[in-house]
C-alpha positions in Angstrom: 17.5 -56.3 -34.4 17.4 -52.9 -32.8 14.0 -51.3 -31.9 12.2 -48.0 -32.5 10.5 -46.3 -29.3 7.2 -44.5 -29.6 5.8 -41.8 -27.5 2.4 -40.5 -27.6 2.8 -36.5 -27.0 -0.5 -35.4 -25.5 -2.7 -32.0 -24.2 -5.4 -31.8 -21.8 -6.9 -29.5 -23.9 -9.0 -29.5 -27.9 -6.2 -30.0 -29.9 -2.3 -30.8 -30.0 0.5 -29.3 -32.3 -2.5 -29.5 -35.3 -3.9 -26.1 -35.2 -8.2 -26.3 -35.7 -7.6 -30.6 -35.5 -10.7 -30.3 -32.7 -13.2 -29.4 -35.8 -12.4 -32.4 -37.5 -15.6 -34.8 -37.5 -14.5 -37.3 -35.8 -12.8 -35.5 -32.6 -14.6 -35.8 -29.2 -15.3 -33.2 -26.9 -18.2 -34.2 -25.0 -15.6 -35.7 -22.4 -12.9 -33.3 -22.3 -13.3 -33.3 -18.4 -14.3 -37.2 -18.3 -11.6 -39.4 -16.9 -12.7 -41.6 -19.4 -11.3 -39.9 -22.1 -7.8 -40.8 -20.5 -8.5 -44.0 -19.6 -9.5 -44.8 -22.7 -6.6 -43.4 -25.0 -4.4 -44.8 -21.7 -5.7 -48.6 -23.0 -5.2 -48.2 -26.2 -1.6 -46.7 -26.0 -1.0 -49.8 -24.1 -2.6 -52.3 -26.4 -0.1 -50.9 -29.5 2.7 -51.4 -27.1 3.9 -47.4 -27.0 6.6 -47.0 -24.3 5.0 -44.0 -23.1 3.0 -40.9 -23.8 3.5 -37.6 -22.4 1.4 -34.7 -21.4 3.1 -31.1 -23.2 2.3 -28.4 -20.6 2.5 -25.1 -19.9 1.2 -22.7 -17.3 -1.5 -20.3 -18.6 -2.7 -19.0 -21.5 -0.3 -18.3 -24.2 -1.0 -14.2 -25.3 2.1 -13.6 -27.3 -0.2 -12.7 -30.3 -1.2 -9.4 -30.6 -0.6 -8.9 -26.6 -4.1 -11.1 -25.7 -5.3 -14.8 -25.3 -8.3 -14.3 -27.8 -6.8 -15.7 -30.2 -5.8 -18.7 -28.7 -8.2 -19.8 -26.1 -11.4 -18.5 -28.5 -10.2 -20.6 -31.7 -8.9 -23.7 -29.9 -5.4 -23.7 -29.2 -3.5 -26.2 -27.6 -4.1 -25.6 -23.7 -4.0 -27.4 -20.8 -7.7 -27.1 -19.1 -6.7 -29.8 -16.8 -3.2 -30.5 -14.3 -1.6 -33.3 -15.8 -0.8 -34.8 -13.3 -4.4 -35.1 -12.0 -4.9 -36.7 -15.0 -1.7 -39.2 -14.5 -2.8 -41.3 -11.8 -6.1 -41.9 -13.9 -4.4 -43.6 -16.8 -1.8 -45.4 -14.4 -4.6 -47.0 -12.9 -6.3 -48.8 -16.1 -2.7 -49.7 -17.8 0.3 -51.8 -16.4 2.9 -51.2 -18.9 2.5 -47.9 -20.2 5.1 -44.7 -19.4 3.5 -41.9 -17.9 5.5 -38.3 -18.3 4.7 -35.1 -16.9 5.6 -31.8 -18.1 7.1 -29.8 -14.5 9.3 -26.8 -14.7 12.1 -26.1 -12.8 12.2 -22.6 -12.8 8.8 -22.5 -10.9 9.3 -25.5 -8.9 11.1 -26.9 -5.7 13.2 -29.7 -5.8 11.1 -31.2 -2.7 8.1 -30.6 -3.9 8.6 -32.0 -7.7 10.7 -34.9 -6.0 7.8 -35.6 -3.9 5.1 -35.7 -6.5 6.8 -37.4 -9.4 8.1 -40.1 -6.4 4.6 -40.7 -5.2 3.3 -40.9 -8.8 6.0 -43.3 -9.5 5.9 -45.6 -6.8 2.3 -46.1 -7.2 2.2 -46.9 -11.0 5.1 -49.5 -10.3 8.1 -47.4 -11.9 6.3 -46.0 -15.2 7.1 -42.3 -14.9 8.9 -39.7 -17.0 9.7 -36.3 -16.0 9.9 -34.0 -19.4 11.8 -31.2 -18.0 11.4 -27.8 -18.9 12.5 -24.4 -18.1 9.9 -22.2 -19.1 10.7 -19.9 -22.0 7.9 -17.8 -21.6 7.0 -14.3 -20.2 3.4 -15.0 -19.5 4.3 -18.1 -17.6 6.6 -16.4 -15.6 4.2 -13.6 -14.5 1.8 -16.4 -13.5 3.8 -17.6 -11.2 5.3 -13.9 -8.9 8.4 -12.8 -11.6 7.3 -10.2 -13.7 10.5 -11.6 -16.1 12.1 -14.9 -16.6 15.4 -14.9 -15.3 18.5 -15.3 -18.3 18.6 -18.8 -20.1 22.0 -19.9 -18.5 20.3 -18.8 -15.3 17.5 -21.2 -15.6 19.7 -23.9 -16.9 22.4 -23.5 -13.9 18.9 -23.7 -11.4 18.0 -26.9 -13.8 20.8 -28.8 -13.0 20.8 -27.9 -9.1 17.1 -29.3 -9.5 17.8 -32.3 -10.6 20.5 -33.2 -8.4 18.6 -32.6 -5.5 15.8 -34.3 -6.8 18.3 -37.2 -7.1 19.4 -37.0 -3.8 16.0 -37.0 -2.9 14.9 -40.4 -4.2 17.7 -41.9 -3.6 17.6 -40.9 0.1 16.0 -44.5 0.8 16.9 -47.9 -0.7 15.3 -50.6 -1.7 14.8 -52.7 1.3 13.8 -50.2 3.7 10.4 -50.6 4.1 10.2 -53.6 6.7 6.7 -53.6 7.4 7.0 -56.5 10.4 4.0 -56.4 12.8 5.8 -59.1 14.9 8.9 -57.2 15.3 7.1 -53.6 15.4 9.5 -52.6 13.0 7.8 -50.4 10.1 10.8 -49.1 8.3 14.6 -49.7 8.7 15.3 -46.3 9.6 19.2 -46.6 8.9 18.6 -47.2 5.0 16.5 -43.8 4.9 18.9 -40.9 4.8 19.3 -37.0 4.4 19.8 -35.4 1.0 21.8 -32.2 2.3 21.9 -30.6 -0.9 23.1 -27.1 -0.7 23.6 -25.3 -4.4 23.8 -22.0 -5.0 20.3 -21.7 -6.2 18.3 -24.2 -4.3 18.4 -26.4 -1.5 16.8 -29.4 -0.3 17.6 -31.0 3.7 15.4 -34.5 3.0 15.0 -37.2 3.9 11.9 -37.1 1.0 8.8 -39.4 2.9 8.5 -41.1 -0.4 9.7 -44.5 -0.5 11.9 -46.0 -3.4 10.1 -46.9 -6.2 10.7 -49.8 -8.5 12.7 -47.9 -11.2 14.7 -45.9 -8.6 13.8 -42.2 -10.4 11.6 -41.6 -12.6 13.3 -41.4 -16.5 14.2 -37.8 -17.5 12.8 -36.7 -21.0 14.1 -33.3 -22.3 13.5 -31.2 -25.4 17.2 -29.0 -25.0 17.6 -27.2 -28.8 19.9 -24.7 -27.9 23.6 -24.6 -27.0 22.9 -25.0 -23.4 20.1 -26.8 -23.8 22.1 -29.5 -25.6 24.8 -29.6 -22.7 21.3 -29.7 -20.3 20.3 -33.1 -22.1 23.1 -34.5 -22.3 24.2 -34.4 -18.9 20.4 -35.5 -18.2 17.9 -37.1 -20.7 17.1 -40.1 -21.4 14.3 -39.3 -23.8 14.8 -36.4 -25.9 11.6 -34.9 -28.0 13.0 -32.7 -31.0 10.9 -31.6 -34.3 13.6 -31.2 -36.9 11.9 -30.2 -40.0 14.1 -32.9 -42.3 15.9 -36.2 -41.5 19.3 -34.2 -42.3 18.7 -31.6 -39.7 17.5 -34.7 -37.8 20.9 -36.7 -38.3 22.9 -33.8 -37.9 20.9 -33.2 -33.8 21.4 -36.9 -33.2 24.9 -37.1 -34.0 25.6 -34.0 -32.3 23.5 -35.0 -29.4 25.6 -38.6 -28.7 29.1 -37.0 -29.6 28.3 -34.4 -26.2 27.2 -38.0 -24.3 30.6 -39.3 -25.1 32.4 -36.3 -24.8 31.4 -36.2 -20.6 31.1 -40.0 -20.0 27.6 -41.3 -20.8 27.1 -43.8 -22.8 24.8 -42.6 -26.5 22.4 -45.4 -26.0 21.1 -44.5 -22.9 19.1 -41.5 -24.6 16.6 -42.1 -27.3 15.8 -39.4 -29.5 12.8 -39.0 -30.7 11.4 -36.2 -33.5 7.9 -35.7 -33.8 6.0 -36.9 -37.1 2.4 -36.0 -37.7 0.2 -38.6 -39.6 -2.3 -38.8 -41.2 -3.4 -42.8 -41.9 -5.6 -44.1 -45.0 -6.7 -47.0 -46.4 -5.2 -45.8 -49.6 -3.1 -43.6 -51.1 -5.5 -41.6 -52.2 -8.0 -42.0 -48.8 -5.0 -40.1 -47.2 -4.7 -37.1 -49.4 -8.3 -36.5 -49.1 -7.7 -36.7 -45.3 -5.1 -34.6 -45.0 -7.1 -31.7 -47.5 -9.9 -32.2 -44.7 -7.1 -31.5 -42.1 -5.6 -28.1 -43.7 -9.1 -26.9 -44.7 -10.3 -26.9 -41.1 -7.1 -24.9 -39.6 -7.7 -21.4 -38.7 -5.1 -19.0 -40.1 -5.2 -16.7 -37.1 -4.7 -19.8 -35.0 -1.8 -21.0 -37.0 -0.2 -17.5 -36.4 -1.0 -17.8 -32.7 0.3 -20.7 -32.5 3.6 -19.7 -34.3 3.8 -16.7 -32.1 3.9 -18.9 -28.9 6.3 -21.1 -30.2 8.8 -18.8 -31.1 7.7 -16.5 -27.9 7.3 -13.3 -29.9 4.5 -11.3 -31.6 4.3 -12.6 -35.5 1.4 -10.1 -36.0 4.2 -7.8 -36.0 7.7 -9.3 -36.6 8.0 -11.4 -40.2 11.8 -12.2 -39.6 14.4 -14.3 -37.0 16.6 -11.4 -36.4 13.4 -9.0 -35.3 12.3 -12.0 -33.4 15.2 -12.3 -31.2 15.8 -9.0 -31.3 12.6 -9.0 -29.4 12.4 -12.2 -27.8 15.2 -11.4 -24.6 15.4 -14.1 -22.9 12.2 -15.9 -24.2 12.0 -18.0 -26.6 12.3 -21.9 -27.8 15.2 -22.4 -30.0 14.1 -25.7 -31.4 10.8 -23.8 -32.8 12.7 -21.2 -34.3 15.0 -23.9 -35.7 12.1 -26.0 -37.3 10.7 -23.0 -39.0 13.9 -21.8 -40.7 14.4 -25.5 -41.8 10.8 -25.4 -43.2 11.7 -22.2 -44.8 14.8 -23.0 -46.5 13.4 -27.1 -47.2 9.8 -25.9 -49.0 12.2 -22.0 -50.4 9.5 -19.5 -48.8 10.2 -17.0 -46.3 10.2 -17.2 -42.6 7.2 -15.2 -42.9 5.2 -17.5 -44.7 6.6 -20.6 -42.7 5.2 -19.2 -39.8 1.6 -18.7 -41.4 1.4 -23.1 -42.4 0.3 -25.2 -39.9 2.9 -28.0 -39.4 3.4 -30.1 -42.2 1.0 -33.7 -42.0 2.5 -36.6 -43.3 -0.2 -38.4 -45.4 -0.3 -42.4 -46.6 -0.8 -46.0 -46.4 0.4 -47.9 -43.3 3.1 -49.1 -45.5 4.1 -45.8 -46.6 4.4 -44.6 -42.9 6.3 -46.9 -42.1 8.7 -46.8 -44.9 9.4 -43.4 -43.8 9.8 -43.9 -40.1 12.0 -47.3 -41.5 13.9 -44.7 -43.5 14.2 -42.2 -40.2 15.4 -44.7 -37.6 17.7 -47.3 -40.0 19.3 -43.2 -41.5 20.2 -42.5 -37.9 17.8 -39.6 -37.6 16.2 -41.1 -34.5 16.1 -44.2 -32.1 11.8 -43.6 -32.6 9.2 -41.1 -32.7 6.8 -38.9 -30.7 3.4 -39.2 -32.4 0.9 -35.9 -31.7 -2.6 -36.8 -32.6 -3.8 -35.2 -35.6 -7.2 -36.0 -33.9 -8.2 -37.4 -30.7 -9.1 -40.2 -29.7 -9.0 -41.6 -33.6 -5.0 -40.2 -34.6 -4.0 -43.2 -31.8 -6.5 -45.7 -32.2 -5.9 -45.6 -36.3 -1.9 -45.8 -35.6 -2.8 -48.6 -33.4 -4.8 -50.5 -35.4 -3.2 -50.0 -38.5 0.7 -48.9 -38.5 2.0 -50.6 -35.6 1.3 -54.2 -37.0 3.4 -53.0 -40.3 6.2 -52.0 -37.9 5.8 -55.5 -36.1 5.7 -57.5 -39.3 9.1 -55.6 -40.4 11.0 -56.9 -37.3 11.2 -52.4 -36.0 8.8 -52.5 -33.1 7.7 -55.2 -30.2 5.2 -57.3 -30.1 5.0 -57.5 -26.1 6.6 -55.3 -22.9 9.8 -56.5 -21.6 9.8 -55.3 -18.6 7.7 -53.6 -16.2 9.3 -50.3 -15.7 9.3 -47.7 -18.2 13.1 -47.0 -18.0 13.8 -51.4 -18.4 11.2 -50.9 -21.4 13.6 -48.2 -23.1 16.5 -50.1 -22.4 15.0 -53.3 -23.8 12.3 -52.3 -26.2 12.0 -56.3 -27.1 
């Protein structure tokens, strides 16, 4: 019987996609800067058997809303206060299954430098990385980083691609067996099996060899989040985990299929790619336990924050702009299609505006164990998904409740393993047991 996959998405920050989730009682924040905090969440990932989790990231501090971070950073947005992957090597050294992704982007990256960090992360957690490859879709970012603009979307989607085969090239500059290591002999590394990249594009460049050995999985697995036109050719061509947030399982059929028929279309074969929607849960004992939860939940999320929020998904000012057309009107080439999509889906689902769409905090799906996983049952037996990326509604108790609770449901239905097949992350999504 096929498998679902489940990945835990992740901020080094207060909260996650939940706007306010860092008031609820039982979220920590005494060890925000602790490496415990990942090392614990890291175990207990592991122990329900998740293929991976993955750290969302971005660079700075989102200030779409009314032209300032206040907002955002004062009520508890979803920031990154720490480098992911700082935080990375942590949780790859209390865990021997679990898939670690990152969050780079390769508008304001190297291909040397990304190959060399993600390589060395890679090799030393046996083959567990993913690489979720962005863009950047944001002005803010941009200025961070020297560009007072971001360049066009193709533009960032051509340097993408360049990126990624030169990172290729890069890894696979040495093979296997080329590390000889033989004191006798004085022979450290078979120098013929290590070889230049030589990757010229018309964007970047990259001479090699990379000093990073092979690792056990080769490359670390690609995970992508491509929405829009390009962005759909993007993952495609590349992903091998794709993290969407359709708003309904229809829209979420309808990405799927559309996402496997451009596979086929240039060669690759559908199964290779998982895609993956995001569902956030909200667990009880009972029916009734849950409601009350998820009450607790919308009762404690700010409705400037929720606007904040909005306004850096969809990259524009919604203190201002109430409708799609203003917003790309204003957007130029900001902007994160699949947001824009999941809130016009929401609109026409729930039949409210786009203006009041914007101003809910994402909707929380609320039961028993058994009603989760009738849904997700529903979901991944519908064709809307191969599994799901699971934001905590709080941390640490979000995962340890899903754990605990929904995964031995999943188990007992025959949908989700009971043990790691392999060792690599990339064996684990080809064989999820």
């Amino acid at each position: 019987m096929k498998k679902m996959h489940l990945v835990a998405y992740m901020k080094t920050g207060p909260s996650a996609s939940y706007p306010g989730s860092w008031r609820h009682p039982t979220a920590t924040l005494h060890d925000l800067f602790e490496p415990s905090r990942y090392e614990h969440i890291a175990r207990v990932l592991e122990a329900a058997c998740f293929d991976a989790c993955f750290f969302a990231d971005g660079l700075g501090l989102p200030d779409n809303y009314k032209n300032h971070f206040a907002d955002y950073a004062g009520r508890g947005g979803q920031t990154s206060m720490l480098d992911p992957m700082v935080v990375l090597p942590l949780m790859a050294r209390v865990t021997k299954h679990l898939g670690l992704g990152a969050t780079l982007s390769t508008t304001f990256h190297n291909p040397y430098n990304l190959a060399r960090a993600l390589g060395s992360l890679d090799l030393l957690s046996k083959g567990r990385v993913a690489w979720n490859v962005v863009t950047t879709a944001r002005e803010f970012e941009a200025q961070n980083c020297g560009p007072e603009s971001l360049p066009p979307k193709e533009t960032r989607y051509d340097r993408a691609d360049e990126i990624l085969e030169a990172c290729c090239a890069l890894w696979d500059g040495w093979d296997a067996d080329a590390l000889v290591l033989d004191k006798a002999s004085g022979v450290f590394a078979d120098a013929t099996k290590i070889r230049y990249a030589n990757y010229v594009g018309q964007h970047v460049s990259s001479r090699g060899p990379l000093s990073i050995p092979r690792s056990p999985q080769g490359r670390p697995v690609i995970m992508q989040a491509g929405s829009s036109e390009r962005g759909r050719r993007f993952a495609a061509r590349w992903a091998e985990m794709i993290f969407c947030s359709p708003a309904t399982k229809q829209a979420a059929i309808a990405y799927r299929s559309d996402i496997r028929a451009r596979m086929e279309a240039i060669g690759r074969n559908p199964d290779e790619c998982a895609v993956l929607p995001t569902l956030q849960l909200v667990i009880g004992e009972t029916e009734a336990i849950a409601k009350e939860k998820a009450e607790l939940y919308a009762s404690l999320a700010d409705p400037e924050l929720v606007l904040a929020a909005s306004s850096w998904a969809v990259a524009a000012d919604l203190s201002l702009l109430e409708t799609p057309e203003a917003i790309e009107g204003q957007g130029g080439n900001q902007g994160v299609q699949g947001h824009r999509d999941r809130m016009m889906q929401v609109a026409k689902a729930k039949g409210i505006s786009f203006a009041e769409a914007v101003r809910r905090p994402r909707d929380l799906t609320a039961g028993t164990p058994a009603m989760i996983a009738d849904i997700m049952e529903d979901w991944f037996r519908s064709g809307a998904c191969d599994g799901f990326i699971l934001p905590p509604t709080t941390w640490p108790t979000s995962f340890e409740e899903f754990g605990t609770m929904v995964v031995p449901e999943l188990q007992r239905r025959g949908l989700f393993r009971t043990a790691y097949a392999g060792s690599t992350l990339r064996e684990n999504l080809h064989n999820p047991g």
